[in-house]
C-alpha positions as CSV (number, residue, x, y, z in Angstrom):
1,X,124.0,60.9,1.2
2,X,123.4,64.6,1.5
3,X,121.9,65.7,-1.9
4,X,118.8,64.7,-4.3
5,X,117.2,61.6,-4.6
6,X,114.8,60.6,-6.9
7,X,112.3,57.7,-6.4
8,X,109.1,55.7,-6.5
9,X,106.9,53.4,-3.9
10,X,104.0,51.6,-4.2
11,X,101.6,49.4,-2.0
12,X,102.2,45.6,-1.0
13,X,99.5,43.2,0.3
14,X,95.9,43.4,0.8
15,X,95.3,47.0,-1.2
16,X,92.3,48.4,-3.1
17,X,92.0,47.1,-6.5
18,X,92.5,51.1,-7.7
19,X,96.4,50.8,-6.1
20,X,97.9,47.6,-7.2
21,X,100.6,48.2,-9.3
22,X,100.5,52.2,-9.1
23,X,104.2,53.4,-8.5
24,X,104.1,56.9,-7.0
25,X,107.0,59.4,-8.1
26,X,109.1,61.3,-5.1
27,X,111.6,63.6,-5.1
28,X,113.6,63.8,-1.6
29,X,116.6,65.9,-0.3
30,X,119.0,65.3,2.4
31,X,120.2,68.6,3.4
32,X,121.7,67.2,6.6
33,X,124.2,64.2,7.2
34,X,125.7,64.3,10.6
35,X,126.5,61.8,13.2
36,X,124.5,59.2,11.8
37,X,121.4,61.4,11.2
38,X,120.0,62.5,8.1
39,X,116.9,64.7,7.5
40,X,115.5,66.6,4.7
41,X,112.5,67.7,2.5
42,X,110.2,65.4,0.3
43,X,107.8,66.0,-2.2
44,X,105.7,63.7,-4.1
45,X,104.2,63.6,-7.6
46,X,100.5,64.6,-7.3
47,X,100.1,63.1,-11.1
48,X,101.2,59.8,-9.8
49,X,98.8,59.7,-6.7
50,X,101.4,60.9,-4.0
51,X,100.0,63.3,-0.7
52,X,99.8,67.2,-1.1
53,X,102.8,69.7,0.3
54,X,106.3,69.3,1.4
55,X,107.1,67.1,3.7
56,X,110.2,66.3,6.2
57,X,112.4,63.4,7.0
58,X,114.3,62.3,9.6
59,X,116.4,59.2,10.2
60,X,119.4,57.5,10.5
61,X,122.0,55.9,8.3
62,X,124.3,52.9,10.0
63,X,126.8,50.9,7.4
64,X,124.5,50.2,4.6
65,X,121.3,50.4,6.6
66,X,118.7,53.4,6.5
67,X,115.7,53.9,8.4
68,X,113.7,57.6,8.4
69,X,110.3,58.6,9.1
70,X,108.2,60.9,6.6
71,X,106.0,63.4,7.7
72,X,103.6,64.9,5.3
73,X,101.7,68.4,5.7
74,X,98.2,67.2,4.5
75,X,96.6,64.0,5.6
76,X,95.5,61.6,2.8
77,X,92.8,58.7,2.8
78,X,92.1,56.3,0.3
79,X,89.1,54.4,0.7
80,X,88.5,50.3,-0.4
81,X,86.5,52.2,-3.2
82,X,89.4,54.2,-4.6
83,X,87.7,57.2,-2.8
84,X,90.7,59.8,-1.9
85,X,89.9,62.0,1.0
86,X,92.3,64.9,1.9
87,X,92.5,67.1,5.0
88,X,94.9,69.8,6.2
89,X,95.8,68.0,9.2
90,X,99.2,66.0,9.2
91,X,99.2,63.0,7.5
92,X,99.9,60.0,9.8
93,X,103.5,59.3,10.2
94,X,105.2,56.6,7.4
95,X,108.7,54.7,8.7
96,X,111.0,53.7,5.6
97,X,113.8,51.3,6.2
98,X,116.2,50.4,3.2
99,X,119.6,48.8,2.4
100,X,121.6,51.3,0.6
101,X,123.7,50.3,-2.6
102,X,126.5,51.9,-2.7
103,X,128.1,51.6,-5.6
104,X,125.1,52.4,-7.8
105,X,124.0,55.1,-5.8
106,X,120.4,53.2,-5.1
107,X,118.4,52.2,-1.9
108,X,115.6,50.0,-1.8
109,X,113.6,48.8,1.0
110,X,110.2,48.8,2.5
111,X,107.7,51.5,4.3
112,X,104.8,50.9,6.7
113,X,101.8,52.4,8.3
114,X,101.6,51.8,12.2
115,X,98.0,50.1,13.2
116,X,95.5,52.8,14.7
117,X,92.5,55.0,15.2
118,X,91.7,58.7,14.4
119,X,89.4,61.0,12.7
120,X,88.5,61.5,9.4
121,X,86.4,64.5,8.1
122,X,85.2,64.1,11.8
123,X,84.0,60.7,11.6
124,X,85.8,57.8,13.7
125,X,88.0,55.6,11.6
126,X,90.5,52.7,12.2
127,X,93.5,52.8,10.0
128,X,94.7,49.3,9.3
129,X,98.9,48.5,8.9
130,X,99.8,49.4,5.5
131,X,102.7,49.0,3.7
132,X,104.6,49.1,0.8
133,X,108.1,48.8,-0.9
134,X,110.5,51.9,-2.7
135,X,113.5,52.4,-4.6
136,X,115.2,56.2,-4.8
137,X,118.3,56.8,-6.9
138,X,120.7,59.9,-5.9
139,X,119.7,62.3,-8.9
């Protein structure tokens, strides 16, 4: 596990017409893989519409399961209108869940937005569930 990865994810569902089918590029390491645990640093490609800074993971691997939540250093909005609003505040946390393929050295599985509230640019703003689905290769 412990190592580069290479990847993409993209939004499922009810999305903005400016998101469907845009596939945004990631690069992730695992520089820890202990007891279960894994956590690392993640980056993602700004030319493909991915968040600003470096961010962190931390989760779990169990058999062929994985499951870790990314933490990003600069909170991104995108409006119904394609709008993209950044802050430096954290970005809301994402959970990923995957099953890992061993053999070709692959994971895919899904990522989700939880429901909530909060601010943006100091204005009062629900945040609906999003989610999404990603594939990472180990580079």
């Amino acid at each position: 596990m412990k190592g580069k990865w290479t990847g993409k994810y993209w939004f499922s569902g009810k999305i903005p017409d400016v998101l469907k089918g845009r596939k945004t590029e990631f690069e992730l390491i695992i520089d820890n893989f202990s007891n279960s645990k894994i956590s690392g640093k993640i980056a993602d490609n700004i030319k493909t519409g991915g968040t600003k800074g470096i961010g962190t993971i931390q989760g779990t691997v169990k058999g062929n399961k994985i499951k870790f939540v990314k933490r990003m250093p600069v909170s991104t909005a995108i409006l119904k209108d394609g709008t993209r609003i950044e802050e430096n505040k954290p970005h809301r946390p994402i959970y990923y869940k995957g099953i890992i393929d061993y053999k070709t050295g692959s994971i895919k599985g899904t990522w989700r937005f939880k429901i909530g509230f909060g601010l943006i640019k100091g204005r009062f703003a629900f945040f609906p569930g999003t989610y999404g689905e990603w594939e990472m290769k180990q580079a």
